[in-house]
N, C-alpha and C positions, 0 to 999 in steps of 0.2 A: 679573702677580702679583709679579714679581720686584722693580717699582717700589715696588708697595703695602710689600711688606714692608720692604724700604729706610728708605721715609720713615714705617711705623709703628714701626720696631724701634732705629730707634738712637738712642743717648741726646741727646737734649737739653741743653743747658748754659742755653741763654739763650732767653729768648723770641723766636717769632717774629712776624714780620709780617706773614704770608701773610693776604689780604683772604678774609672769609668766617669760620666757627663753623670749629670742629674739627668740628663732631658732618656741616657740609655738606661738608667735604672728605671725610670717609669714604662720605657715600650717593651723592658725585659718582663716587670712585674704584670703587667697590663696583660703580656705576650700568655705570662704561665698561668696571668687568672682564668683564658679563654680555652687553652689549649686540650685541656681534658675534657672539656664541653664535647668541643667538635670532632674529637678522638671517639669518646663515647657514647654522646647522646645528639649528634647532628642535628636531630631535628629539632630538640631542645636552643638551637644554635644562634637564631633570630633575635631571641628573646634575651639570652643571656648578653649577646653581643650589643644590644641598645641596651641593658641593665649596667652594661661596663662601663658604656660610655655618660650614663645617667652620674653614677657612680663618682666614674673620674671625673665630671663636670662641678660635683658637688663637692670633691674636694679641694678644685681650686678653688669653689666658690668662700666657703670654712676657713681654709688657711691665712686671709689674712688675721682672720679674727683667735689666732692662735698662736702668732708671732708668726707665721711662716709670710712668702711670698707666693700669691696665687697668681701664676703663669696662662696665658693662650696657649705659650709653645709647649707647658709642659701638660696640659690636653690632646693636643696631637700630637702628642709623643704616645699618650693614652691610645688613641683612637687607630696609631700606626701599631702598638703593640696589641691592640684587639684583633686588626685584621693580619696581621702574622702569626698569633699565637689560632686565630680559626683555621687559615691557611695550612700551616702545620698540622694539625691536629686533625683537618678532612682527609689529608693527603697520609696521615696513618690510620685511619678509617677507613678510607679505601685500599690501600696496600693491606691491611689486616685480612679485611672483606676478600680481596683476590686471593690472597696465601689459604686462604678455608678455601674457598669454594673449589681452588686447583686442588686440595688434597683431596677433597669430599668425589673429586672427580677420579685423579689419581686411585681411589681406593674400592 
């Protein structure tokens, strides 16, 4: 969180270079604030997942007031990388979960 908000809050002077849309850096970062959530603590998953999106709403809401530009689309760039990074992260949760419980079985 601490990153995210770093590289969305402070001002800008010059263009950058970084490869990729702005609108894929926010559902990439969004993606990897969620995804250990729901890897590891699922049930913790509800909560963190409307704290992202609290989160990213109050960043676009701060950014004009820091030179940046605060975007709708780059919210739901937020909200799409919330629900890919939970997505992701259930779906190694449960493969995790299957690989134990076959071996537990296996042994």
């Amino acid at each position: 969180m601490v990153s995210i908000a770093i590289l969305t809050l402070i001002p800008i002077n010059v263009p950058t270079n970084a490869p990729g849309s702005d609108k894929t850096h926010h559902l990439l970062a969004f993606a990897a604030l969620t995804l250990p959530c729901a890897a590891l603590y699922p049930k913790a998953l509800l909560r963190v997942a409307l704290a992202a999106a609290v989160f990213g709403a109050t960043i676009e809401v701060i950014q004009p007031y820091v030179g940046r530009q605060g975007e709708v689309a780059d919210f739901i760039a937020d909200v799409l990388g919330i629900g890919m990074g939970a997505t992701l992260g259930l779906l190694l949760h449960c493969g995790c979960r299957t690989r134990t419980a076959s071996r537990a079985i296996g042994s």
